[in-house]
N, C-alpha and C positions, 0 to 999 in steps of 0.2 A: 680489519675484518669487520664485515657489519654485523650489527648486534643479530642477535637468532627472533624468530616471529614468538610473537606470544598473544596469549589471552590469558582473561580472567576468566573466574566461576565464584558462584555462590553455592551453597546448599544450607542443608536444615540447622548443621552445628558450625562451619565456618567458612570462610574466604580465601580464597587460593589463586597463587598468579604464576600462571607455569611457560615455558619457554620450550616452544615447538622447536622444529626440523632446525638445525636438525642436533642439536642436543637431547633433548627429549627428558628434561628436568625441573624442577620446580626453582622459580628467581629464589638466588642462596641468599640475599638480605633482605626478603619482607618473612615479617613473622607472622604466620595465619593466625587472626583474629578469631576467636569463637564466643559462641553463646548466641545470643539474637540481635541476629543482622539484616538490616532490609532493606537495602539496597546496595549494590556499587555502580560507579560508572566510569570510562575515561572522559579522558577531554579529547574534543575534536582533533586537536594539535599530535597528540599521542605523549605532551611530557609529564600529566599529572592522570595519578589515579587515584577517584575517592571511594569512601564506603563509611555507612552509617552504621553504629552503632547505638548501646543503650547510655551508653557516654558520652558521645558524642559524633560529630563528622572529624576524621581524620584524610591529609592529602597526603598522597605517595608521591614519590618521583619514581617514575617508572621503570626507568630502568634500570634503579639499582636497589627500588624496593623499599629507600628509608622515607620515616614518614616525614614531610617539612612541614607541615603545621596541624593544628589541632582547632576545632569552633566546640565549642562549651553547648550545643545543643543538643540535649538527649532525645524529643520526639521526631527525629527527623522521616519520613516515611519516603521524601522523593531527594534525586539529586539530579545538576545539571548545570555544565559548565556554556561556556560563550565561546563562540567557533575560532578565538586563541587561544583559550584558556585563562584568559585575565580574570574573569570575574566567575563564582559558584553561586547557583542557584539552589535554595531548597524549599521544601514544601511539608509544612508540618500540620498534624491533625486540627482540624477546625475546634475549635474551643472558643468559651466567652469569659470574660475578665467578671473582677466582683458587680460592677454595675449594669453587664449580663449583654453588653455590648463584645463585638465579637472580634477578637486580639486579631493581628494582624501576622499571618502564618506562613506568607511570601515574602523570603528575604534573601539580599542578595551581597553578596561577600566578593574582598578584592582578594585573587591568590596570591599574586605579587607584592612585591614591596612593600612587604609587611615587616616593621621589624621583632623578631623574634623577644620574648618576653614581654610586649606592648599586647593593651588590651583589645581584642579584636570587637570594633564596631561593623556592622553592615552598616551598606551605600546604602539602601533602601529596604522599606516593610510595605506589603499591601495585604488586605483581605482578600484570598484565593478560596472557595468553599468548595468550588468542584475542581477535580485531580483532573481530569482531560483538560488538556492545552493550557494546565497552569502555569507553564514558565515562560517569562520572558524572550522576543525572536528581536536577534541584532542583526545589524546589516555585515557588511563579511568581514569591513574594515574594524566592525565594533565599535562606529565612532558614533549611532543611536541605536537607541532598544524601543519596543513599543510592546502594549498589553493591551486585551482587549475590554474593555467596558459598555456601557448598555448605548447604544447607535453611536458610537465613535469608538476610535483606535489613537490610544493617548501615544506620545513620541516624548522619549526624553534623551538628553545627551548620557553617555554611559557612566560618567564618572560624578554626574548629580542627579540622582534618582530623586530628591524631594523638591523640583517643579517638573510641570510638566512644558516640557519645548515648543511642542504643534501639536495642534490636532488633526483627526480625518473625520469629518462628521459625516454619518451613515445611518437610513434612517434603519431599523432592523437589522443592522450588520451582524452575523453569528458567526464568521470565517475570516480570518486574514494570511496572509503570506507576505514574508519579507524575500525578495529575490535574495537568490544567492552571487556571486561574482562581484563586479565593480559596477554594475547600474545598481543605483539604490531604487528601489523600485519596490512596490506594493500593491499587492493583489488585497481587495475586499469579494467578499459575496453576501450577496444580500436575498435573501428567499422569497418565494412569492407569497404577497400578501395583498390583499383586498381586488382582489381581480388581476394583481398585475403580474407580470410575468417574474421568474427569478432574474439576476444578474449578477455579473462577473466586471468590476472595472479596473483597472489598472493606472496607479498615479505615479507621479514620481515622484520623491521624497527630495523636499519640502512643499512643491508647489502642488496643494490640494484640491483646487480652484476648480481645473479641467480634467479628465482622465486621457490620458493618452492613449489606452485601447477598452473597447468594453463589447460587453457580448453578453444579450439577452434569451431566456429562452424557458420555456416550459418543462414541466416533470421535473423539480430542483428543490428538493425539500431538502438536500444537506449534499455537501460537493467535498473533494479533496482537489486540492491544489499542488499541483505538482510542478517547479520551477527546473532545467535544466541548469545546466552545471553554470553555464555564462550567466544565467538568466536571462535571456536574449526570446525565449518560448514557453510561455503554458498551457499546460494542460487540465483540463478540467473535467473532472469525471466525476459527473448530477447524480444522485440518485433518487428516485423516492421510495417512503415508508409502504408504500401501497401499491401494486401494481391494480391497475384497474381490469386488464385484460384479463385475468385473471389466469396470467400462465406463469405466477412464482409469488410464492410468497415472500420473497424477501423486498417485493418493489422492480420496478425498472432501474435501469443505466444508461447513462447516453456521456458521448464524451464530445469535446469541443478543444479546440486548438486554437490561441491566442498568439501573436508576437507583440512584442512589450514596445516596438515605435507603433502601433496600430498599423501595419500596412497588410496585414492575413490576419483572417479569423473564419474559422470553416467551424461544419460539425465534421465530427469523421468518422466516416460513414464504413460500417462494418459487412459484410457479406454471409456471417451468420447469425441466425436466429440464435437468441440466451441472451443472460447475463455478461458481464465485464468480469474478469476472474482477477484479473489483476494488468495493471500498467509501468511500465519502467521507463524513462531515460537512458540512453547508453553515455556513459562518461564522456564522446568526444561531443554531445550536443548537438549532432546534425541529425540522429535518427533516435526512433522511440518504438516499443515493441508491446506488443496487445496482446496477450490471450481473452478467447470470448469462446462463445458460445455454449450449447447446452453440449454432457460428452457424449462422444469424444469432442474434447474444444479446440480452437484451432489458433495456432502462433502466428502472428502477422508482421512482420518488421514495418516502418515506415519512415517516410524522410521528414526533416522539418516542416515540410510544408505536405503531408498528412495524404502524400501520395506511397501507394504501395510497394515496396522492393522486393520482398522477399517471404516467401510463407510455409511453413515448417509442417511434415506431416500432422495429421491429425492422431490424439491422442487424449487418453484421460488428464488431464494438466491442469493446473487450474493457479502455478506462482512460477513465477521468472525472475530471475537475479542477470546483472550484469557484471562480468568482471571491473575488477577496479581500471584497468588498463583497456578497457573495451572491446577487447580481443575475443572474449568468449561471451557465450549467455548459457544460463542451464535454464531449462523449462522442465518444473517439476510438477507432481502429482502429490500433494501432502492432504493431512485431513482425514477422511474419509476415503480416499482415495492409496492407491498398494505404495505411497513412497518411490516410486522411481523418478531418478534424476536425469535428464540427455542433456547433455554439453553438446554445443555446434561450435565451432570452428569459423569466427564471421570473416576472418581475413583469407580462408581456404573455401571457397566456395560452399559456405555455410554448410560444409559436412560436419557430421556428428563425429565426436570424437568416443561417447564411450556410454555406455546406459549404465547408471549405478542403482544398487538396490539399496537402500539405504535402508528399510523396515519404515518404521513409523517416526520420523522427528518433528519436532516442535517449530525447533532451531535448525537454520541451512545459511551460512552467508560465508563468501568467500574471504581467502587471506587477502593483506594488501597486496604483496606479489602476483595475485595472479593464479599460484599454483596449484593452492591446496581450496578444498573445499571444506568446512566444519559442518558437521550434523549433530545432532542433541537431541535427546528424551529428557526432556524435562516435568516434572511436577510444579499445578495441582492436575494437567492436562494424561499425564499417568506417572502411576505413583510408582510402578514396579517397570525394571528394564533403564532406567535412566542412567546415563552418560553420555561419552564424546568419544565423538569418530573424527579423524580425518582422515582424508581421500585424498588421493592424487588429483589432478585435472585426468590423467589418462585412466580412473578409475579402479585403481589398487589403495589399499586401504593400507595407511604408512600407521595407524596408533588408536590405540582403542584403549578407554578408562572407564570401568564403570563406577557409578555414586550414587550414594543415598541421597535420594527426595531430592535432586537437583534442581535448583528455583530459574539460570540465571547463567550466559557463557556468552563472551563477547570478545573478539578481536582487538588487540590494541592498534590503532589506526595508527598508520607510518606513510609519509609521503613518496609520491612513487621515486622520488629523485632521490632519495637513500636509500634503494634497494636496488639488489642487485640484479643487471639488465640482462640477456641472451633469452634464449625458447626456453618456455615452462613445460615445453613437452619431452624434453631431451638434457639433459639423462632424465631418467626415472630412478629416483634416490632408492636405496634399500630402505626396506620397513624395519619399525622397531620390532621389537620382541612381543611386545603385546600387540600388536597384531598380526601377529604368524600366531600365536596361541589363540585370537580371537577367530583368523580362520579355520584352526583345527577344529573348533566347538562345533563351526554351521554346519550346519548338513544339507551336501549336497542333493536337489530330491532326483530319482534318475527318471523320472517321468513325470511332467505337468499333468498339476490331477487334472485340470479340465473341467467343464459343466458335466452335469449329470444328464444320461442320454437314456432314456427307456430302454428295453431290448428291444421293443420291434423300429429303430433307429440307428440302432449302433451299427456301424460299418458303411453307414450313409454318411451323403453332403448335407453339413448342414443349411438347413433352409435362411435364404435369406433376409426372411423375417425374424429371426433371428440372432442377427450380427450385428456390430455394432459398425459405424457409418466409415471409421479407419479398415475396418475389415472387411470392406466391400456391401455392405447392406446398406439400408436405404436411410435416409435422413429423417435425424428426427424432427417430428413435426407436432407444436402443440397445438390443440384443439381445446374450447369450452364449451364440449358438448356433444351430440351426435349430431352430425350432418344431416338433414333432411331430404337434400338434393343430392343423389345420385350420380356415377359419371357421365351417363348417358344426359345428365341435363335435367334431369325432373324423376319424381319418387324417389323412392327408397333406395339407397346403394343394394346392391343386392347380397347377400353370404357368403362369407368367407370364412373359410377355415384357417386357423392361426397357423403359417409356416409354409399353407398349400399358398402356388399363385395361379391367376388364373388361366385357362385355358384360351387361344385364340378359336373358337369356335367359331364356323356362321350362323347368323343368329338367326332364328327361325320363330315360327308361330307360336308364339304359346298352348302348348294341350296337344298338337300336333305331332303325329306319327312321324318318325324320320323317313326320307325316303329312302327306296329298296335302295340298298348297297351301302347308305351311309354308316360312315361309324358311327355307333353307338358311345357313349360316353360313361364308362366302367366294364367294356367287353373285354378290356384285354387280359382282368385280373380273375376271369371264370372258368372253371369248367367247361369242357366239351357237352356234358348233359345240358347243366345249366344255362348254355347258350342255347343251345337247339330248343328248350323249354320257351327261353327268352324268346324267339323268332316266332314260335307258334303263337306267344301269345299278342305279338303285333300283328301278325296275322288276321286272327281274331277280331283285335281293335278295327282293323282296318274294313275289314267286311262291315262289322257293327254299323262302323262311321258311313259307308255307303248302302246303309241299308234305310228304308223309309222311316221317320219319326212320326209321331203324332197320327189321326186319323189314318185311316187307309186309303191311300190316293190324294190322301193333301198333304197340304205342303208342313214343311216341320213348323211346331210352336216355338215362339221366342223364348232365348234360355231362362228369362226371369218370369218364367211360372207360377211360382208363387210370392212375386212381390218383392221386393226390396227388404223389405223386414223381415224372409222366409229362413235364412238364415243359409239358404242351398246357393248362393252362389259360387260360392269358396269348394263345394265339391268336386271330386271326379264327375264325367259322367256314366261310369257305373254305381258311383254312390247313389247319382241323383237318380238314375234308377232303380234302384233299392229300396231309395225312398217313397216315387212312386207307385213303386210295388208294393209298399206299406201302408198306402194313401188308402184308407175307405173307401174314398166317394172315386178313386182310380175306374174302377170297373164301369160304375158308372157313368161315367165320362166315354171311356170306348162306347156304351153303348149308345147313347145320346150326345151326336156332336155337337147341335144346337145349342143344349144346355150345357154342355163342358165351355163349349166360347163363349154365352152369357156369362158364367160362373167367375170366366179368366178376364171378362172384360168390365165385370163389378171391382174384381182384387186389385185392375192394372188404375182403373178410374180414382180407388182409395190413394193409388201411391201418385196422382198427376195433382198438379193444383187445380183450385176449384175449376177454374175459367175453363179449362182445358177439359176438366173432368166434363162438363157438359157434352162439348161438340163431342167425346167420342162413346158417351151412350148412345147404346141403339136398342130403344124399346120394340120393334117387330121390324118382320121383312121391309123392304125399302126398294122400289124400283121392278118392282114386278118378282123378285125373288123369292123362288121356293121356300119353305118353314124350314126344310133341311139344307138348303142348299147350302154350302161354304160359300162366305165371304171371299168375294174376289179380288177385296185390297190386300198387300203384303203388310206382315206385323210393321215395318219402319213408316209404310206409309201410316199408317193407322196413329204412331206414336211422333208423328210431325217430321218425317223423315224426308226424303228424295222417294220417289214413288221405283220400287223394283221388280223389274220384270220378272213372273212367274218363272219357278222350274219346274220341268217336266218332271214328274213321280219316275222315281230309277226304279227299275225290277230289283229284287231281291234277289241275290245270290246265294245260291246252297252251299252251308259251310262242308269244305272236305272235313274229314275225320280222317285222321293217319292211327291207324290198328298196330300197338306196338305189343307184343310178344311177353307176357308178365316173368317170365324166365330170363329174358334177355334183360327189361329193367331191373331186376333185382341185381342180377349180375353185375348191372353198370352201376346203381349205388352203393353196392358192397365195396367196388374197384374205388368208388371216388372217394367214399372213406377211409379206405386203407392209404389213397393216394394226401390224404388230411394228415393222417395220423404220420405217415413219413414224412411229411413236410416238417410238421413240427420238430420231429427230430433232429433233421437238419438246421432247423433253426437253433436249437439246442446246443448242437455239437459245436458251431460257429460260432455262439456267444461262449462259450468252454475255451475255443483257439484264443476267442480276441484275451480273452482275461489270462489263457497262458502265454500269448503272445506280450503283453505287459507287463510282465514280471510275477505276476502270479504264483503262489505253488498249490495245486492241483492235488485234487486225491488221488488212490489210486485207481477207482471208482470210475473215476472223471476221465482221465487218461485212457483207462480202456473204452469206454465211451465215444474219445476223439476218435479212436483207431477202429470202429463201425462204420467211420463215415462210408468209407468206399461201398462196402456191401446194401446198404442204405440207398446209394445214391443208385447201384445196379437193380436192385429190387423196385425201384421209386420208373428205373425206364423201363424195367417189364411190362408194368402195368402199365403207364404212360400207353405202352405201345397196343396193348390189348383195348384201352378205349378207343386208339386210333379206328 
């Protein structure tokens, strides 16, 4: 029988190593350690587990929980073994010895072939001050280690840490990677500095001479290197501290694709706008999977060589895991984001197998089988609600544990060739006991509460300004700043209302009466009175506009009458008659046209430049014309225009007057009031249905209320019909 899956966990008072599916009990021969503990970890291999104490590091064998050896160091703060587990890594607090020079707090210990009661020396000590990437990277066999130093990548063989083997000299190198699989192979990155661009090159271990792939490129102030399982492909995902476009503050991303004999090196090249949310390798090494964008973001699958296969609905997401056997991937939403997990099915035409709600976790990484998925709330990230879930693959929840201030929960890693083989979808185990009692707790809700919708909305679609881009609304797009230009190609976009879209109207004159029979644009939300009003007063407009301007028998004045700086251009023109009509020296002007056009052609001369101002004074008559006569240029000629033929003076048409019956108006706004006031009701009683319609309980109030509509709705076409 094969051994049952397990993980470890830490929390605030002890260490615990417990044995999943399907036992469902804690390993019977380790003894939880307590008091203060800060860290544990396995080894890659899965046969040793350690954990630090304030006594010291102790190793387990895993599976049966006794401890085999013990290091006599009490500050230990990190651990980390070598991808067989032969050799343990730790990392203890920076300190400085009595002559203030700084101890050496990176050291590395053999698991093995040790003999028991001998005194435990470390292979090697180095000065580590910063905790990111302080440990040692071996190659798979473990037959070198290398560590990074100021422009070079020391190499040493693993079992004599005090010379060093080769170097990689690099001038600014902040990044390395050791391939994993059987190419020893080694990724450096080097950042941009002094005008030159970043880069990524790849050597082969030992000959550091030439790079056998490399790849340059801009926006690369700090990268992750991501090798696939052969090592055969990398991938390289740039980022920088500063976006300059200034549409995120966390920087840009750009990612890049490498093969390690150099024969491909692309960018790869994404299809939506945002950030890189995260990147995976799939375990068989021929495809790797992207999420990007701003949300909803979008799942991309891709082959090795950075063409696209397959792309997964769009969705709040923003972390992807791959099963250990390659079979599945879950593309999750954590963070900020509601916790929902979707499993796809990559060998069943990348259907979805299940949407899990997980709440809020920290931690998500699957079993080695394949089967189970683990979630975690851990602390400092929240202190309340912490524990372990795990889930089915097909989305049933087989075990639930909750724990105080959980720091820490990790899979013991088992090779897939000890586990046992068939579909992870079939059967579907029974769940433990804790979680049949952890579903009894949830509460089902029987209604998504949904966004918050005004009353005068509810019962409507919502506008697709509104939705998000998986939900049929429009894409988002960032901007820095407000457009200046227009769709039309030049000025201002014109207004819009948030949620309205626009209307395909024809577009017509500006200022301009519509013509008879057109619709109007807000007729269809009026009154019967209120339109008839509306008609008369285009009416109106309309005679106005064909009726004479300016002098009697001449021709109209140009609209900027008083100047550029008058401030009337921006009026109606009934305002600008009003103003007119407010104008002093107005009367005036009627009565003397002479001086009203000397007057308009002093104010038009101020606003022309000088040169110009000359030619279009005119100190007296000119050509034989009368004192009163009108000038018989047209204002465009006058103002350097194309010369325009005279219009004939149009007679003036006598406005009708329609005589309405002061009995019969009052009647009709008495009627359209009442026709308001029932409206409202009806709106009333409909928001009363929808709220009783969703579960609601209603008074009794409310209820008789609903049961008016009908007579409401009878009284509301009576009158309807008497406006008619």
């Amino acid at each position: 029988m094969a051994s049952p899956l397990q993980f470890a966990y830490r929390t605030q008072k002890a260490i615990g190593v417990f044995d999943a599916a399907p036992v469902y009990e804690d390993l019977p021969g380790f003894d939880k350690p307590e008091g203060n503990l800060r860290c544990c970890v396995y080894s890659p291999c899965g046969r040793y587990f350690a954990y630090a104490s304030n006594e010291g590091v102790s190793i387990v064998d895993a599976s049966v929980g006794h401890v085999l050896t013990s290091l006599p160091i009490p500050t230990v703060y990190d651990l980390s073994f070598s991808p067989r587990g032969s050799y343990l890594s730790t990392w203890e607090r920076p300190a400085k010895d009595e002559n203030g020079d700084a101890t050496k707090n990176l050291k590395i210990w053999r698991v093995i072939d040790v003999e028991e009661g001998a005194e435990k020396q470390s292979l090697g000590k180095f000065v580590q001050k910063s905790m990111t990437n302080w440990n040692l990277q071996y190659t798979a066999d473990e037959q070198f280690c290398a560590r990074l130093v100021t422009n070079e990548v020391q190499f040493y063989q693993s079992d004599d840490l005090t010379t060093v083997w080769n170097k990689l000299r690099a001038e600014g190198v902040t990044d390395f990677a050791i391939a994993p699989g059987m190419n020893q192979n080694v990724a450096v990155f080097v950042p941009e500095r002094k005008g030159q661009p970043a880069g990524v090159k790849v050597f082969n271990v030992p000959q550091f001479a030439t790079p056998i792939s490399q790849k340059t490129f801009f926006k690369g102030d700090k990268v992750q290197l991501k090798w696939n399982a052969l090592g055969t492909n990398l991938i390289v995902l740039a980022q920088t501290e500063v976006d300059k476009s200034n549409k995120s503050y966390y920087g840009e991303t750009n990612m890049y694709l490498l093969s390690a004999n150099g024969s491909f090196d692309a960018r790869v090249t994404l299809d939506k706008e945002g950030p890189i949310h995260d990147v995976a390798w799939s375990p068989n090494s021929k495809e790797f999977a992207v999420t990007y964008g701003f949300t909803p973001a979008k799942t991309t699958l891709f082959n090795h060589r950075a063409v696209v296969t397959h792309s997964f609905p769009l969705a709040p997401r923003n972390t992807l895991i791959f099963s250990p056997t390659g079979r599945f991937v879950l593309v999750a939403g954590f963070g900020n984001l509601a916790g929902q997990i979707d499993v796809y099915d990559l060998e069943k035409d990348y259907r979805k197998v299940t949407t899990i709600e997980s709440g809020n976790p920290s931690v998500c990484t699957w079993s080695p089988d394949s089967r189970y998925i683990l979630t975690a709330t851990t602390s400092p990230r929240l202190r309340v609600d912490n524990g372990v879930k795990l889930w089915h693959v097909t989305g049933g929840i087989m075990y639930n544990e909750e724990m105080v201030e959980l720091y820490n929960v990790m899979w013991r890693p088992a090779p897939l060739d000890s586990l046992p083989s068939g579909d992870p979808l079939h059967p579907v185990p029974a769940p433990h006991a804790s979680a049949l009692a952890y579903l009894g707790t949830v509460k089902t809700p029987s209604k998504p509460a949904g966004a918050y919708r005004p009353p005068g909305a509810r019962g409507t679609v919502t506008p697709l300004h509104f939705k998000r881009e998986d939900e049929g609304g429009a894409a988002h797009i960032v901007g820095n700043g407000t457009p200046s230009i227009g769709p039309n190609g030049f000025g201002r976009p014109r207004r819009q209302i948030p949620g309205a879209e626009f209307t395909d109207a024809p577009a017509g004159v500006p200022g301009a009466v519509p013509a008879e029979g057109a619709a109007v644009e807000g007729d269809e939300g009026l009154s019967k009175t209120a339109l008839k009003n509306k008609k008369k007063r285009n009416k109106k407009a309309k005679e106005g506009a064909a009726a004479p301007q300016g002098a009697e028998g001449g021709l109209a004045p140009p609209p900027r009458e008083f100047g550029s700086g008058s401030g009337n251009e921006g009026r109606s023109p009934e305002r600008r008659g009003q103003f007119q009509s407010q104008n002093p020296y107005a009367h005036q002007n009627q009565q003397h046209p002479q001086q009203h056009q000397n007057q308009h052609m002093r104010n038009q001369s101020r606003n022309l430049p000088r040169d110009r101002a000359r030619s279009h004074s005119r100190p007296g008559p000119q050509n034989g014309q009368a004192p009163n006569e009108a000038p018989q240029s047209s204002p465009l000629k006058e103002q350097g225009g194309a010369p325009v033929t005279p219009v004939a003076p149009v007679a003036p048409v006598s406005p009708v007057v329609e005589v309405v019956d002061p009995a019969v108006a009052a009647n009709q706004s008495a009627n359209a009031k009442k026709i308001r006031s029932l409206q409202k009701k009806i709106r009333a009683i409909e928001d009363l249905e929808m709220r009783y319609a969703g579960g609601e309980k209603l008074e009794d109030t409310q209820m008789k209320k609903i049961k008016t509509k009908v007579d409401v709705m009878k009284e509301l076409d009576v009158l309807a019909k008497e406006l008619a």
